[in-house]
C-alpha positions as CSV (number, residue, x, y, z in Angstrom):
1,X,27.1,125.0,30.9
2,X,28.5,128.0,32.8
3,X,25.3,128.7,34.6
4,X,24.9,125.3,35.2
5,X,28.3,124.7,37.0
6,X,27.1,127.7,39.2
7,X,23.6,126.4,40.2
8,X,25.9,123.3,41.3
9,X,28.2,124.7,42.8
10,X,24.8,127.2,45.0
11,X,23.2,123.9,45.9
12,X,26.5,122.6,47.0
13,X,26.8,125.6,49.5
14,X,23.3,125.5,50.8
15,X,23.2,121.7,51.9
16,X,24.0,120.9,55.2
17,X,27.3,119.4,55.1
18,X,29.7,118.5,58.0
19,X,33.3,120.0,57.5
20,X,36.1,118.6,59.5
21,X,39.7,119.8,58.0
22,X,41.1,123.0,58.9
23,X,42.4,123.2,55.5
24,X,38.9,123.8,54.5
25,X,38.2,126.6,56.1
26,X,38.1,130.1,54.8
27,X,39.7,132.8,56.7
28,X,36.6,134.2,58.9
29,X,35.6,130.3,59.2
30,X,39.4,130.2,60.8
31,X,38.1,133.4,63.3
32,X,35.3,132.0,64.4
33,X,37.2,128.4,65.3
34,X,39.4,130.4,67.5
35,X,37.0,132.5,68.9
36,X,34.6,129.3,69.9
37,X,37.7,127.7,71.6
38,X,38.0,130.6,73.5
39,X,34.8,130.8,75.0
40,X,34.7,127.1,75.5
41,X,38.0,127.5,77.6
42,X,36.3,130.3,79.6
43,X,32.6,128.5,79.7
44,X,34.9,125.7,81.1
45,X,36.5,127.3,83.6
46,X,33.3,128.9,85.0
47,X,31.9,125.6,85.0
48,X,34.6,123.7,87.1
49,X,34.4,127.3,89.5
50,X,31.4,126.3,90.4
51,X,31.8,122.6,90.7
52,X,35.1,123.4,93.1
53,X,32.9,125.6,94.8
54,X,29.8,123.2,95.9
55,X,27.4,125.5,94.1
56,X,26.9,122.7,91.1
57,X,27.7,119.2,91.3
58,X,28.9,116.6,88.5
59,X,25.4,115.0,88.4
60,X,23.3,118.7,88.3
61,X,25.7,120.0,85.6
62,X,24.9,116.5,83.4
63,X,21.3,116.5,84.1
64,X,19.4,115.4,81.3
65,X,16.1,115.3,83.2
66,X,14.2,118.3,81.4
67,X,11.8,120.1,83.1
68,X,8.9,121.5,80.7
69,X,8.5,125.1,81.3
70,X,4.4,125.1,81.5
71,X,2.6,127.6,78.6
72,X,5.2,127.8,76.5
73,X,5.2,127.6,72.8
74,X,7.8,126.9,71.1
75,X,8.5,124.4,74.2
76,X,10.9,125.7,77.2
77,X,12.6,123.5,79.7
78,X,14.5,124.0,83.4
79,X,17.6,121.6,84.8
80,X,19.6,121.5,88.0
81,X,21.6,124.1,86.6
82,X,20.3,126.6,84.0
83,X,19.7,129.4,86.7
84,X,23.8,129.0,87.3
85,X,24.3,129.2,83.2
86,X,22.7,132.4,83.2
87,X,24.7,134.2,85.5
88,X,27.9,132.6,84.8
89,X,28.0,131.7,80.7
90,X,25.3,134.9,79.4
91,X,28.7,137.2,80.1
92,X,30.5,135.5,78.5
93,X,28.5,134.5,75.3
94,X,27.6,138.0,74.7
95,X,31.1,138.9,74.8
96,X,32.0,136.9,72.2
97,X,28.8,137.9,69.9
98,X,29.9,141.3,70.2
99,X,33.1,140.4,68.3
100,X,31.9,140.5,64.7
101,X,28.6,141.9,63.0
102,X,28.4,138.4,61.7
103,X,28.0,136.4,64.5
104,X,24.2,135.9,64.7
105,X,24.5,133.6,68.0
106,X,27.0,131.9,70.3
107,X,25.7,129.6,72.6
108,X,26.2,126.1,74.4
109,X,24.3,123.2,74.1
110,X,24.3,119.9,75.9
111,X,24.8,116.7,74.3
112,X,21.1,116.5,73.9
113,X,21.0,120.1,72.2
114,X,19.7,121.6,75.1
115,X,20.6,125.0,75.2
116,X,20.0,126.3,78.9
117,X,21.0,129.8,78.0
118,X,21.5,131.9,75.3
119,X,22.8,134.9,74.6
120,X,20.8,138.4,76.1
121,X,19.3,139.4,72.6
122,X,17.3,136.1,71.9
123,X,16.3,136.0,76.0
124,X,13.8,138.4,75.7
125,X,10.4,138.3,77.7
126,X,8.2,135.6,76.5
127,X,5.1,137.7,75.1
128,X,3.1,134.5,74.6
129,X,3.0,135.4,70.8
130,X,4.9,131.9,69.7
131,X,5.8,133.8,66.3
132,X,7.9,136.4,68.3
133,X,8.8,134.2,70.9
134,X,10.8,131.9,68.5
135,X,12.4,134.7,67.2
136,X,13.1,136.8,70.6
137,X,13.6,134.3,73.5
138,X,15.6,131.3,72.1
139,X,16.7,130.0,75.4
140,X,16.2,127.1,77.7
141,X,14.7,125.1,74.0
142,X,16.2,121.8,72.9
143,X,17.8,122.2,69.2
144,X,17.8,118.7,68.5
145,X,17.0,118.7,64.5
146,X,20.1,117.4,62.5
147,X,22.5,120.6,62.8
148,X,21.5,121.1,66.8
149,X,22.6,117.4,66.9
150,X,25.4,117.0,65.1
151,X,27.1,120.3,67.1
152,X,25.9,118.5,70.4
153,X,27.4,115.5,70.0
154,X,30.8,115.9,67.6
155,X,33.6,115.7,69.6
156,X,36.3,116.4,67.3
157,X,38.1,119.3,67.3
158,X,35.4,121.1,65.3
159,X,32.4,120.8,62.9
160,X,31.4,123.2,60.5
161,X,28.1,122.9,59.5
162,X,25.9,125.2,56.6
163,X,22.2,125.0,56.7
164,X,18.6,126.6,56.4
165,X,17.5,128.1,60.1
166,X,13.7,127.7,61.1
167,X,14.3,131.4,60.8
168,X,14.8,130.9,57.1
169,X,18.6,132.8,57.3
170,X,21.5,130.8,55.5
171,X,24.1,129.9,58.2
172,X,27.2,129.1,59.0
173,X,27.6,126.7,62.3
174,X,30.8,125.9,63.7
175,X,30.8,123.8,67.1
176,X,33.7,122.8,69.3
177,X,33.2,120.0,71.8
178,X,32.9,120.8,75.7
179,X,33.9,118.7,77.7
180,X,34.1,119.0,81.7
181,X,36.4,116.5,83.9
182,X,37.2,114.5,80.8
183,X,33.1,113.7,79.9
184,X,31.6,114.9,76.8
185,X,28.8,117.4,77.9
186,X,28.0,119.1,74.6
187,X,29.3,121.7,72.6
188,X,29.8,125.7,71.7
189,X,28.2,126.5,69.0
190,X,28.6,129.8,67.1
191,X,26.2,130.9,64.0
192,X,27.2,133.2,61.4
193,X,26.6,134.5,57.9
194,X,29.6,134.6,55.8
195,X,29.3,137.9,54.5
């Protein structure tokens, strides 16, 4: 009965499941909160930089038109403004995965789970091997299975999400809404393994 309580208890764990209350959060579930609501504030503020400045505009930074990137495999697309997202968000991103060996990504995604850029170890080269590109250049793809989605579009305060990756790793997913001049553009999501 014992073992059987446990099996529970393991299948309980590994199936996705949204969690909303703070109060269930374990400690380094707590961390990482903080941490993604720090680099939304900062992913924010570079944002509205560059809308102040002329060098984005509303409509570029909500563009959902997706460009496909020709030849490659898993499929890549460009918007109005993913060239600006690298320069400006990569920085920061990578800052924030450097914070615990954990962390296996932090990265933003639109409402569409568009994630224009990601962080400098999953950017790799494209070697036109789509085995190690899925792996090794992660960027400019749209993540819109169930998790991608539900991180994309929540906007409560949080969602933490467990699941299987199409890497086959067991993950952790917390997500905190963005949202720029009071519309809902997506999300920061950051992936970790609990232990």
């Amino acid at each position: 009965m014992k073992l059987l309580r446990w099996y529970l208890l393991l299948i309980l764990l590994l199936l996705p499941g949204p969690l909303f209350a703070a109060d269930q959060l374990s400690r380094f579930d707590q961390q990482v909160k903080q941490w993604a609501m720090e680099c939304r504030q900062q992913v924010v503020e570079q944002f509205e930089l560059l809308l102040t400045s002329g060098r984005l505009s509303v409509p570029q930074l909500f563009d959902t038109f997706y460009i496909p990137i020709p030849g490659t495999d898993p499929q890549k697309f460009r918007t109005q403004y993913d060239n600006l997202s690298d320069g400006v968000v990569q920085p920061i991103i990578d800052k924030f995965l450097k914070r615990d060996k954990r962390l296996v990504f932090v990265v933003i995604v639109d409402r569409n789970g568009y994630l224009p850029t990601h962080n400098s170890r999953f950017s790799r080269p494209l070697t036109g091997n789509s085995a190690v590109d899925a792996k090794a250049n992660r960027t400019k793809r749209i993540f819109n299975d169930r998790t991608g989605l539900a991180a994309a579009r929540n906007q409560k305060p949080f969602l933490l999400q467990r699941y299987s990756r199409d890497t086959g790793e067991v993950m952790s997913d917390l997500s905190v809404p963005i949202f720029i001049q009071n519309r809902h553009w997506g999300a920061v999501r950051i992936g970790y393994k609990q232990k």
